[in-house]
C-alpha positions as CSV (number, residue, x, y, z in Angstrom):
1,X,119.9,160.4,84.6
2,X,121.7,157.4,86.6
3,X,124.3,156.4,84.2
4,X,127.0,157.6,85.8
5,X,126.0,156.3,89.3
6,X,125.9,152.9,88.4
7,X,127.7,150.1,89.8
8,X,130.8,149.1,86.9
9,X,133.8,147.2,86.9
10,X,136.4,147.9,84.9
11,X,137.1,145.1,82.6
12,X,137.9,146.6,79.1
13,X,140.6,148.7,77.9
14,X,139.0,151.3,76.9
15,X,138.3,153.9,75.0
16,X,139.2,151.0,71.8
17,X,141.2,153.0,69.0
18,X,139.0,154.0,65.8
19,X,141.0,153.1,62.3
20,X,141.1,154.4,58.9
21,X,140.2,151.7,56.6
22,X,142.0,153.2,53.3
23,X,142.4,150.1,51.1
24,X,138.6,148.7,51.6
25,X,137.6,152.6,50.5
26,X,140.0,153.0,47.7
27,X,138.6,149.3,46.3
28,X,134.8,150.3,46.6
29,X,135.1,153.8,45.7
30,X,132.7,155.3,47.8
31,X,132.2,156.8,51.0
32,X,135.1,156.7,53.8
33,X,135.2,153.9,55.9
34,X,136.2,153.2,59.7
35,X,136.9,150.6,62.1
36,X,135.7,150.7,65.7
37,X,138.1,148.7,67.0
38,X,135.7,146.7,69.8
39,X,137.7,143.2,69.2
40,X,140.5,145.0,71.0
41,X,138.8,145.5,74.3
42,X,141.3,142.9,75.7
43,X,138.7,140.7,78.1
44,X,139.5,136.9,76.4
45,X,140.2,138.2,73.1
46,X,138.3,140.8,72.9
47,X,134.7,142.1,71.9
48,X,131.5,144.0,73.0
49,X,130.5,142.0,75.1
50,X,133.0,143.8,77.9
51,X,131.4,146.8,77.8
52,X,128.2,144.9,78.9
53,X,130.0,143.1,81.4
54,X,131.5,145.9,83.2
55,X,128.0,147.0,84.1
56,X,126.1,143.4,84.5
57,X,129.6,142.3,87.0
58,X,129.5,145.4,89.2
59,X,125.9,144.0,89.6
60,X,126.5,141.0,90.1
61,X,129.3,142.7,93.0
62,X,126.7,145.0,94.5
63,X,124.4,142.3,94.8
64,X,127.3,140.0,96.5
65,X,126.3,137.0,94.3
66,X,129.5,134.6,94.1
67,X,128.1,132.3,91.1
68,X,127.2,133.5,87.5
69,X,124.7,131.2,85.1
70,X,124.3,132.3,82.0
71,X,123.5,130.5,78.2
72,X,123.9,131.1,74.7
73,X,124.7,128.8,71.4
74,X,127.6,126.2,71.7
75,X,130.4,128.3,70.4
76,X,128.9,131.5,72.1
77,X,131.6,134.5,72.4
78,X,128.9,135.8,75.0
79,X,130.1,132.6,76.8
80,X,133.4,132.9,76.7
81,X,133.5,136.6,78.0
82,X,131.5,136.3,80.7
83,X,134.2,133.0,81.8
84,X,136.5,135.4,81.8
85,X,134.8,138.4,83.7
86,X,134.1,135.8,86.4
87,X,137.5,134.0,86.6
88,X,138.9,137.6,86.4
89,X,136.6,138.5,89.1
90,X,136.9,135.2,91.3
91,X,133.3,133.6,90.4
92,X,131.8,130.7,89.7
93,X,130.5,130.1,86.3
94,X,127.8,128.1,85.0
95,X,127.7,128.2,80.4
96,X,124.1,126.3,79.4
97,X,124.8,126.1,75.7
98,X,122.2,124.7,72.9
99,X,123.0,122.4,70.6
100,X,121.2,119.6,68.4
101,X,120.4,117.6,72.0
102,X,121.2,117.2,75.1
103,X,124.8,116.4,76.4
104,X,125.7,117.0,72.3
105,X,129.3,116.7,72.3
106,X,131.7,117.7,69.3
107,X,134.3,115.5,68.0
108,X,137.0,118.0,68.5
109,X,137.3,120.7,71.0
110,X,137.9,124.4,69.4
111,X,137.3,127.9,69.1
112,X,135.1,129.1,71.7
113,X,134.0,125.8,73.2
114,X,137.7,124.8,73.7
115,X,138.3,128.5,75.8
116,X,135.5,127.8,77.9
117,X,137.3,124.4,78.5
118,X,140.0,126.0,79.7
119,X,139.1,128.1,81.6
120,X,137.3,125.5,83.7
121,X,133.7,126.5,83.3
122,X,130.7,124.5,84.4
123,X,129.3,123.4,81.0
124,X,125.4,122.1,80.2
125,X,124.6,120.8,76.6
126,X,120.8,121.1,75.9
127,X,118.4,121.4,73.6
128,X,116.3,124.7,73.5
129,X,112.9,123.2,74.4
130,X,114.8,122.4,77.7
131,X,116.9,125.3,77.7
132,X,114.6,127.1,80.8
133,X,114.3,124.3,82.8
134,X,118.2,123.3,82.7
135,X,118.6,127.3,84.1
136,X,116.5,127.0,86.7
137,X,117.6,123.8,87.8
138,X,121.2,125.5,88.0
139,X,120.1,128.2,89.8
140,X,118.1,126.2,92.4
141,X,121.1,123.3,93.0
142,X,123.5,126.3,93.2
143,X,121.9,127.7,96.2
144,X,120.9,124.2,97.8
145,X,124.9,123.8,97.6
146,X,125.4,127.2,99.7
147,X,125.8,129.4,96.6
148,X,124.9,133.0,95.8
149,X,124.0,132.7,91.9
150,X,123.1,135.3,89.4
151,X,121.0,134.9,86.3
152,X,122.6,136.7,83.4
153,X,120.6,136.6,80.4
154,X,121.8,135.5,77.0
155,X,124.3,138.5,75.1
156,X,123.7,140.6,78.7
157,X,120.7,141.9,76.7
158,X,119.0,144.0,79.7
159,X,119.0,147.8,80.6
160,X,122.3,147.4,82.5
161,X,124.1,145.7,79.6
162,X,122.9,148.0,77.0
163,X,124.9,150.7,79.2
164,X,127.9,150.0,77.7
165,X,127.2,150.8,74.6
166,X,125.6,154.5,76.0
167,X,129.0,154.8,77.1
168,X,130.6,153.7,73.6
169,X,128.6,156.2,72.2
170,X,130.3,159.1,74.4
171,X,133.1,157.5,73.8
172,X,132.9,157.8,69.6
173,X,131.8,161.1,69.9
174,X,134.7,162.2,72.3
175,X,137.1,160.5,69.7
176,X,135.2,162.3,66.3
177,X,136.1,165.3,68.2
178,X,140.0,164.7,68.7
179,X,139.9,163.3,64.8
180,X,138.2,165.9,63.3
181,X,135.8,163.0,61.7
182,X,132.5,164.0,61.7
183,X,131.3,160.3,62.0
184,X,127.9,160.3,59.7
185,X,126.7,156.1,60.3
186,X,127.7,153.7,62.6
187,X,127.0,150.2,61.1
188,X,127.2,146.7,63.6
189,X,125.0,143.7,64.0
190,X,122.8,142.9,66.3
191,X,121.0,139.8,67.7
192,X,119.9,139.4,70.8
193,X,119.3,143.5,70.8
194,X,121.7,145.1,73.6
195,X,124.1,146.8,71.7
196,X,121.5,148.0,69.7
197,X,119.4,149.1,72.1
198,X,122.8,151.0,73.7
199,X,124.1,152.5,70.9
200,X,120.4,154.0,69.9
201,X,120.0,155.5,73.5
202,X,123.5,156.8,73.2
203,X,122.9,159.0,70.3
204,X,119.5,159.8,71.6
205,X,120.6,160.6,74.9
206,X,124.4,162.6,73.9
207,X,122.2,164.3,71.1
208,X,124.1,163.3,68.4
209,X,123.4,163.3,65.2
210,X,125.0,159.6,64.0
211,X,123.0,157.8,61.9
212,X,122.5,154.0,63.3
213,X,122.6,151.3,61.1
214,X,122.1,147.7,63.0
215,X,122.1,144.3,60.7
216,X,120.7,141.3,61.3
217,X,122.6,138.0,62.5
218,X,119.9,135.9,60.9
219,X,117.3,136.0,58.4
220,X,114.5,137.1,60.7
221,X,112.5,140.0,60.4
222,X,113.7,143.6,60.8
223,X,110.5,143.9,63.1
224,X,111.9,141.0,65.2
225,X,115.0,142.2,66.0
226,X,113.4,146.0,66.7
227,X,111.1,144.0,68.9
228,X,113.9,142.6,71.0
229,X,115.5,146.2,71.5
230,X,112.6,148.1,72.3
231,X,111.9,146.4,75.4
232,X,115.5,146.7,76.9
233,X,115.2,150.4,76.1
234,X,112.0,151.2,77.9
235,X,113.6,149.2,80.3
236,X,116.3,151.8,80.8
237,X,113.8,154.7,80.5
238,X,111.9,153.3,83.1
239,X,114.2,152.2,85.5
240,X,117.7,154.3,85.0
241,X,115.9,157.1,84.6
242,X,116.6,157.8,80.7
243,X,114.7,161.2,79.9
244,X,114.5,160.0,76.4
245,X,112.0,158.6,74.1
246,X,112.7,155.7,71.3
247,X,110.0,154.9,68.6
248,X,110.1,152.1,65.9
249,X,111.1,154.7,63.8
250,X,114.3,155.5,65.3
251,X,115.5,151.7,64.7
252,X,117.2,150.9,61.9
253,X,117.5,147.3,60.9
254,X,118.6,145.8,57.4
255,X,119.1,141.6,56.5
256,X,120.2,141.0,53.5
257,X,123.1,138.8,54.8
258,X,121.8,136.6,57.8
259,X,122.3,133.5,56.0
260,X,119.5,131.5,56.3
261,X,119.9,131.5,60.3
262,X,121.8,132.4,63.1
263,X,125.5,130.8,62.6
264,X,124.8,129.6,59.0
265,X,127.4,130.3,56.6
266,X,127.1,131.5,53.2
267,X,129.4,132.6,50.5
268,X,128.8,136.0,50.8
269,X,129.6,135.8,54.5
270,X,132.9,134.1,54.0
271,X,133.7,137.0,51.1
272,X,132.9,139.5,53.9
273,X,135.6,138.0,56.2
274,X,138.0,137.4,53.3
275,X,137.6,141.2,51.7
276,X,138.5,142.7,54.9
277,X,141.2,140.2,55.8
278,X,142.8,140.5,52.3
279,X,142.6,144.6,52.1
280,X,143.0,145.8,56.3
281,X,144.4,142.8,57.6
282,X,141.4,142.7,60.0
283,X,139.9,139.2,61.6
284,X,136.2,138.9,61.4
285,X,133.9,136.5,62.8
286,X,131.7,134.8,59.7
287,X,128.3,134.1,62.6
288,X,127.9,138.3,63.8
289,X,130.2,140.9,62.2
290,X,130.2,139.2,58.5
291,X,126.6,140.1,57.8
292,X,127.3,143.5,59.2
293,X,130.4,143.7,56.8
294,X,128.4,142.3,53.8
295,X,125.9,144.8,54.5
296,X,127.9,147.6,54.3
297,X,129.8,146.7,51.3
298,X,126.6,146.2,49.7
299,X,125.2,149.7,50.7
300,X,128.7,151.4,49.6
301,X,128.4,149.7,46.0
302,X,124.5,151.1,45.7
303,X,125.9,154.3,46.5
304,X,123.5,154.5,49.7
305,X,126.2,156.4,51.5
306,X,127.5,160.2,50.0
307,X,131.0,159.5,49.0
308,X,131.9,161.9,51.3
309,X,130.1,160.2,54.1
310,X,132.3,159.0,56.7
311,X,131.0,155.3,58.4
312,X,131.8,153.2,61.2
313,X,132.1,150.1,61.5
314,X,131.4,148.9,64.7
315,X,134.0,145.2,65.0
316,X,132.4,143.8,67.8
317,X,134.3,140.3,68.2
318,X,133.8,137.1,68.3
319,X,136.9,136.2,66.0
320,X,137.5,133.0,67.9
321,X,134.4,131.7,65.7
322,X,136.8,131.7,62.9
323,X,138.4,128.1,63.8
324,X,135.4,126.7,63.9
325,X,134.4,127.1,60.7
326,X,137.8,126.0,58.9
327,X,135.8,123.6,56.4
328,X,133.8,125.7,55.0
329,X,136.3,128.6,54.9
330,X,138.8,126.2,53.2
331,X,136.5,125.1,50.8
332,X,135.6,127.9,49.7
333,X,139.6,129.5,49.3
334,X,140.3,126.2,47.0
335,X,137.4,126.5,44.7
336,X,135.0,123.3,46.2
337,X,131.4,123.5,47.4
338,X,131.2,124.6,51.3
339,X,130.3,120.7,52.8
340,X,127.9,122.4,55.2
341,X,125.8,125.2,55.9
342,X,124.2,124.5,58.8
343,X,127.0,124.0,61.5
344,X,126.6,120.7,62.9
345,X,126.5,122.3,66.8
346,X,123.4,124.3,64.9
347,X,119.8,123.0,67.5
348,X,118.7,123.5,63.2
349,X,121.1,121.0,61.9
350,X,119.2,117.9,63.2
């Protein structure tokens, strides 16, 4: 196995602390709950997205590219990580967001679109019909200006991402050992399928016998998001040289919460952030880790988990989202009807 040959750069502070979550188990009465602490992995406010990027930038290193163009919604934490890897790293930066149209501009900069402001990236507005020709025409006027570009793909969904959360895995299991927890699930979200795909080889390939549960950022089909996490695992297999085999059958995915789409909010997403805020004191971001949150709530109330079941749950970021979402959240905390949705950078809300 290549894994630990692989070209990395060290951009997270890792291993991230795992926490008791005592006051969200005492008010659901059921199994023991945990916090993987992945928010705290220090590269522009943390998230999972690190790990990825340790992998994809020694890449990017190895392959001596100077330029990075990558593309993910407007208010993308993907986006906003990968900014920082490459201003950390001294590298150019290309973000091609999608919004309702091209050059779609909001009213008032914040959350992630104001970080990625200030860190001085190269921003393009488009719709997604356009989305692939806007990339390749970055790539191609990048190296007609001299340029050395590399095409990152959206959440550093390939096999190289996905390595990061191998690692995590070892790293979980390394910690369960020091705790004395014998962790029993490990619960997260996935969308675009590379921590997934990570965490699923990791427990495959360490033989461990933690249960993944992955939920849905949207409303889409389990089968979709399985089908976006098999590839980027046969990927590995075939070119890391993984000895190990992944079926349907070993991917779990639930979608109870999504929301309607990816980003929308809901009531039960903006519980999810408030119930963990108001009992651990712990930011989460209503467009990825809410559903996860909701999902596991929802699991622990139908007694899907043993009571003496220890889970993890995987806090993978993003919290930045938060700000941009204020009206709904406030509406919601004084009792009035959320006035959207569908957020108004959504390509869905025109």
């Amino acid at each position: 196995m290549k894994f630990g040959s692989l070209p990395r750069v060290r951009l997270a502070n890792l291993p991230t602390p795992i926490q008791e979550m005592p006051n969200l188990t005492k008010l659901l009465d059921g199994a023991k709950l945990w916090v993987k602490r992945d928010d705290l992995t220090g590269l522009a406010l943390g998230g999972n997205k690190a790990r990825k990027l340790e992998y994809l930038m020694g890449d990017v290193l190895d392959k001596d590219c100077n330029y990075v163009v990558t593309h993910a919604g407007f208010h993308s934490n993907w986006c906003t990580q990968t900014a920082a890897a490459c201003r950390k790293l001294g590298l150019g930066i290309v973000l091609v967001k999608t919004a309702p149209h091209d050059n779609w501009e909001p009213e008032n900069w914040d959350a992630n679109h104001l970080l990625h402001k200030l860190m001085g990236a190269e921003i393009e507005v488009t719709k997604p019909d356009n989305l692939r020709t806007k990339l390749d025409a970055q790539m191609e006027r990048l190296r007609k200006e001299g340029y050395r570009p590399y095409y990152m793909p959206v959440g550093g969904s390939v096999a190289l991402g996905a390595m990061g959360y191998v690692n995590a895995i070892l790293e979980i299991i390394n910690q369960s050992q020091e705790m004395e927890v014998p962790f029993d699930y490990i619960v997260h979200c996935t969308g675009s399928g590379g921590t997934q795909a990570g965490l699923v080889m990791g427990v495959k390939a360490f033989n461990s016998e933690i249960k993944i549960i992955s939920v849905a950022d949207d409303s889409s089909p389990p089968e979709e998001h399985i089908a976006k996490a098999l590839p980027i695992i046969k990927e590995a297999e075939n070119i890391l040289g993984f000895n190990i085999k992944v079926t349907n059958e070993d991917l779990t995915v639930l979608n109870d919460f999504g929301g309607g789409g990816y980003g929308f909010i809901s009531e039960e997403k903006i519980n999810a952030v408030k119930i963990l805020a108001e009992t651990e004191g712990i930011f989460i971001d209503p467009v990825y880790t809410a559903p996860a949150v909701a999902q596991m709530i929802d699991l622990v109330k139908k007694k899907k988990f043993r009571k003496d079941s220890n889970v993890l749950f995987l806090h993978t970021g993003g919290t930045a989202a938060l700000f941009s979402y204020k009206d709904p959240f406030k509406a919601n905390i004084i009792g009035e009807k959320l006035p959207w949705t569908i957020p108004p950078w959504s390509p869905k809300s025109g």
